[in-house]
C-alpha positions in Angstrom: -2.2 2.9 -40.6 1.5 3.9 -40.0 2.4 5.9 -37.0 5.6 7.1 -35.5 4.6 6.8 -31.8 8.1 9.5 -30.9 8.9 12.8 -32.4 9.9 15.8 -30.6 9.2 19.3 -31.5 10.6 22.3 -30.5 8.9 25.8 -30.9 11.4 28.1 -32.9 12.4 30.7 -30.1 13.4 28.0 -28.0 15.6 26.5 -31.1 16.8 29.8 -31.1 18.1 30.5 -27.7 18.5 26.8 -26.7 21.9 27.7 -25.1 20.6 30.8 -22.7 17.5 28.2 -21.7 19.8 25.4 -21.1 21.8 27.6 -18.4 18.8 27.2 -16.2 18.3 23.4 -17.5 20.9 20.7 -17.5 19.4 18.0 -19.1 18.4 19.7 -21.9 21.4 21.3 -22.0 23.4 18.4 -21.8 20.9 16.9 -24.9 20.9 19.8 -27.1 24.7 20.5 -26.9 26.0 17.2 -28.4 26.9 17.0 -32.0 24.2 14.6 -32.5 21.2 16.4 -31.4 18.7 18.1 -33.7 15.5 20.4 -33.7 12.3 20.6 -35.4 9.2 22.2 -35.6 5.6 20.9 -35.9 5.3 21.6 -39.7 9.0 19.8 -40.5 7.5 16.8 -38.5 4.3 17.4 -40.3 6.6 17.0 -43.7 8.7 14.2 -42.5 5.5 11.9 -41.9 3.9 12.4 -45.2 6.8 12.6 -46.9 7.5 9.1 -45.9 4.2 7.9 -46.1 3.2 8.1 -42.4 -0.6 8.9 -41.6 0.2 10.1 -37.8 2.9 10.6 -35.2 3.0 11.6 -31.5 4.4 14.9 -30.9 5.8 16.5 -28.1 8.0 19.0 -26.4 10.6 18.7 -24.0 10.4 17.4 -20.9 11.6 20.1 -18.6 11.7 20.8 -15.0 10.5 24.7 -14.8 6.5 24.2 -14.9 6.5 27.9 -17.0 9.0 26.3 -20.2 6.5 22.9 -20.2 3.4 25.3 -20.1 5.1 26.9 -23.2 6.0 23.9 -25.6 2.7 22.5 -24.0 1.3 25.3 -25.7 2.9 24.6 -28.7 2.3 20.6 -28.9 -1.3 22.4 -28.9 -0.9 24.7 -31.8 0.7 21.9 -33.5 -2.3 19.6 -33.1 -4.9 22.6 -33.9 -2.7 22.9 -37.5 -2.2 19.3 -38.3 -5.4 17.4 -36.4 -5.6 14.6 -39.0 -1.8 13.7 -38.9 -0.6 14.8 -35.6 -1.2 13.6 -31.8 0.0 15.7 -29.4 0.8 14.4 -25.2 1.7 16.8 -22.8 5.0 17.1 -20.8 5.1 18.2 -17.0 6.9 17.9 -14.1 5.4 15.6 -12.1 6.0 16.7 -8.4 4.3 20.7 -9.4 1.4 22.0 -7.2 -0.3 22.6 -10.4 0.5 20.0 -12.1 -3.5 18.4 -12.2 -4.4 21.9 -13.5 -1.9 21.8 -16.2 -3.1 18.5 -17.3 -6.6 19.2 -16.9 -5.6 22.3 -19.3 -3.6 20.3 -21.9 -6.5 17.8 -22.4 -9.0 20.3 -22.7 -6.5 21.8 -25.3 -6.7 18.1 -27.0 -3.7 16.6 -26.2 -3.9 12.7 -25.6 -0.8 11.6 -23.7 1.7 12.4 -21.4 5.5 12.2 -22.2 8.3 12.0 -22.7 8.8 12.2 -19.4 12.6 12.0 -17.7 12.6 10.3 -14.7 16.8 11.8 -14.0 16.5 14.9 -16.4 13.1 16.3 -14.4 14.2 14.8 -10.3 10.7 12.4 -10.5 12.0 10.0 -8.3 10.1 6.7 -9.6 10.3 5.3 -6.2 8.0 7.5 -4.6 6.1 8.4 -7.3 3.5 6.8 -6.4 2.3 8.8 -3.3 1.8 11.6 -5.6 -1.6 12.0 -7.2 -0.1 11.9 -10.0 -1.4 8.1 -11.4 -4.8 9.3 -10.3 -5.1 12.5 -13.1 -3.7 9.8 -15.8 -6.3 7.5 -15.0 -9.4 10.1 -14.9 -8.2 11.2 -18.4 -7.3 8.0 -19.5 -3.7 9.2 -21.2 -0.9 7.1 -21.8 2.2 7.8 -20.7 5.5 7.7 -22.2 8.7 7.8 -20.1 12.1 7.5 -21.3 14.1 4.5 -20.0 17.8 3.1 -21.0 20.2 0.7 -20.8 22.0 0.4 -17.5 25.2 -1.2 -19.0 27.2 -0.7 -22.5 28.4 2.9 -23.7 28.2 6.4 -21.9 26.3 9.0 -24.2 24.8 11.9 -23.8 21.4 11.4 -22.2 21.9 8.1 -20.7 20.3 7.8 -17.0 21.6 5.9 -14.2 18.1 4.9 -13.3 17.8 1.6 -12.7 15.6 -1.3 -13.9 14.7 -2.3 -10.4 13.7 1.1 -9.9 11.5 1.2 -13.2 10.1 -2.1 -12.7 8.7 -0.6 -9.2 7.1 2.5 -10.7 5.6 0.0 -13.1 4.2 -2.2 -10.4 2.4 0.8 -8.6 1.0 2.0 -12.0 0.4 -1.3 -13.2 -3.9 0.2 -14.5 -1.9 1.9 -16.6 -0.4 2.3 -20.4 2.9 2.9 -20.4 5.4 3.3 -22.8 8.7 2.9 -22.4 11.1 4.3 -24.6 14.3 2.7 -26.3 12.7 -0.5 -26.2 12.5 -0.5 -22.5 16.5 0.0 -21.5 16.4 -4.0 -22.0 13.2 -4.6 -19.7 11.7 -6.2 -22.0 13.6 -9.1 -22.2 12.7 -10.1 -18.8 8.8 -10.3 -20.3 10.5 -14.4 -20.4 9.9 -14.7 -16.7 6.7 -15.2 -16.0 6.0 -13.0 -13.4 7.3 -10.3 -14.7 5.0 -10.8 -17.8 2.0 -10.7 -15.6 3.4 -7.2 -14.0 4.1 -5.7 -16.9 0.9 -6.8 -18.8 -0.2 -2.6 -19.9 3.4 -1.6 -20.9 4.2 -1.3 -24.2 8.0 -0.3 -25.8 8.6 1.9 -28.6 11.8 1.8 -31.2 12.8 5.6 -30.8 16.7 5.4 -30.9 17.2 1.4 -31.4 19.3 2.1 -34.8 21.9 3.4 -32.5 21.5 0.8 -29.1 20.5 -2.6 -30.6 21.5 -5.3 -33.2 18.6 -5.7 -35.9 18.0 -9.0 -34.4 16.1 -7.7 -31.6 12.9 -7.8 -33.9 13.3 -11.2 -34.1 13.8 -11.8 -30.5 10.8 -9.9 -29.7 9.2 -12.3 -32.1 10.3 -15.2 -29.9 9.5 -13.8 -26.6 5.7 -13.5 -28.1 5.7 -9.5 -27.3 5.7 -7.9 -30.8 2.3 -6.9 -29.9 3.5 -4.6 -27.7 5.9 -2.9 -29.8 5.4 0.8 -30.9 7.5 2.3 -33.7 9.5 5.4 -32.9 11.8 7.5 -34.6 13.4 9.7 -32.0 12.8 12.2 -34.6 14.4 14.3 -35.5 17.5 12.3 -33.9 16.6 9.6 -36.6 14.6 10.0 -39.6 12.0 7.2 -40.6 14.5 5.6 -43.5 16.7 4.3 -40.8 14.1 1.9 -39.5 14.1 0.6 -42.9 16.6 -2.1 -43.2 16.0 -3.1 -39.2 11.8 -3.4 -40.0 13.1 -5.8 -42.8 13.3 -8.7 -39.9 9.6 -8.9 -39.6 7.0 -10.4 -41.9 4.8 -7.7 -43.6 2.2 -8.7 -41.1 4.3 -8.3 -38.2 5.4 -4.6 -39.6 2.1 -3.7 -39.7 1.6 -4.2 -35.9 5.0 -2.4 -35.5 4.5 -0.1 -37.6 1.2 1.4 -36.4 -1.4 -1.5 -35.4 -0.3 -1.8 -31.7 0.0 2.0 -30.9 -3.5 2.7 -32.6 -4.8 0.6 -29.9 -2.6 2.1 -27.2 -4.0 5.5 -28.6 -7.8 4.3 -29.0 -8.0 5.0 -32.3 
């Protein structure tokens, strides 16, 4: 089974008027302005994965901080999953710190999404540090949904996007939701080389990293260093899509034995997903 475990879609109204809606959101706005940002809908995702050979992908909208525009692509992610229930796997998006934020998860699940993410710790003010006096954890572990948040490197090139959250401050939300499957995105921002100390392995034992965006952020070689540290079980491909189609992975997946690709490719997130 193949599975892109990151793809973002956007409802078509919102692709139309992303400028007026990102007067009101600046992280979205900052992400849809640059020259490098794209939109897609549920059926071009739907395409893309077959059309590559892919038998599922995650799907989601954006992450933004007005509860009323995450009710809407929430909404969406639904329709998307209703249309497409063999291929596509819908999470939910929130902000975190809403007074209704357990009914809107409560609603999402009973619409059938599975997940929640991609969440942005910066773009939607979560504040990881204190996250965890929120009842937040406790509605993720009732439902049992993963959760994906997006993480990046604290040091190299500025782009569009790129958080100044740190890693001590991700590593600290991780330790308080430690029950939980995470996912971080980008490979981790780098966390996951520090799986080599040993008690960071044991903290991090239910987080998992996916691939979205690594054509742009990291040598090929870091397949083979995942191989070394002994975590490419706990690698989830992502595509970022529709950033980054699936033939970009191509030559970087190349690293790994056809085994190994198979657990990249769709093995570990099955598991992730239960199914």
């Amino acid at each position: 089974m193949k599975i892109d475990s990151h793809i973002h879609i956007t409802p078509p109204d919102i692709i139309r008027d992303f400028k007026k809606i990102g007067e009101k959101e600046p992280y979205f706005r900052l992400l849809s302005e640059t020259p490098h940002n794209r939109f897609a809908t549920y059926e071009e995702a739907a395409a893309h994965l077959q059309e590559n050979a892919f038998d599922k992908g995650v799907v989601f909208g954006f992450g933004f901080q007005d509860m009323g525009l995450c009710r809407y692509v929430n909404d969406y992610t639904m329709e998307a999953v209703r249309q497409y229930p063999e291929r596509l796997i819908g999470f939910m998006v929130l902000p975190v710190r809403h007074p209704e934020m357990a009914k809107e998860i409560r609603r999402c699940y009973e619409g059938g999404l599975r997940g929640v993410g991609e969440l942005f710790p910066e773009g939607q003010r979560m504040d990881l540090a204190t996250l965890h006096q929120t009842p937040f954890k406790n509605y993720l572990q009732e439902y049992r949904l993963p959760l994906l948040l997006h993480t990046n490197e604290n040091v190299g090139h500025i782009y569009a996007g790129k958080s100044k959250v740190t890693m001590q401050e991700v590593e600290a939300f991780l330790r308080y939701h430690s029950e939980l499957p995470i996912i971080l995105a980008h490979f981790g921002g780098g966390l996951l080389f520090f799986e080599l100390m040993k008690e960071m392995r044991a903290a991090l034992a239910n987080v998992y990293y996916d691939t979205a965006a690594a054509v742009f952020l990291y040598d090929k070689a870091i397949y083979r260093v995942a191989r070394e540290i002994g975590i490419l079980d706990k690698i989830l491909f992502g595509t970022d899509y529709p950033l980054l189609p699936i033939s970009r992975y191509r030559e970087s997946l190349a690293e790994l034995n056809p085994k190994e690709q198979a657990k990249v490719l769709g093995e570990n997130a099955a598991k992730v997903l239960s199914l």
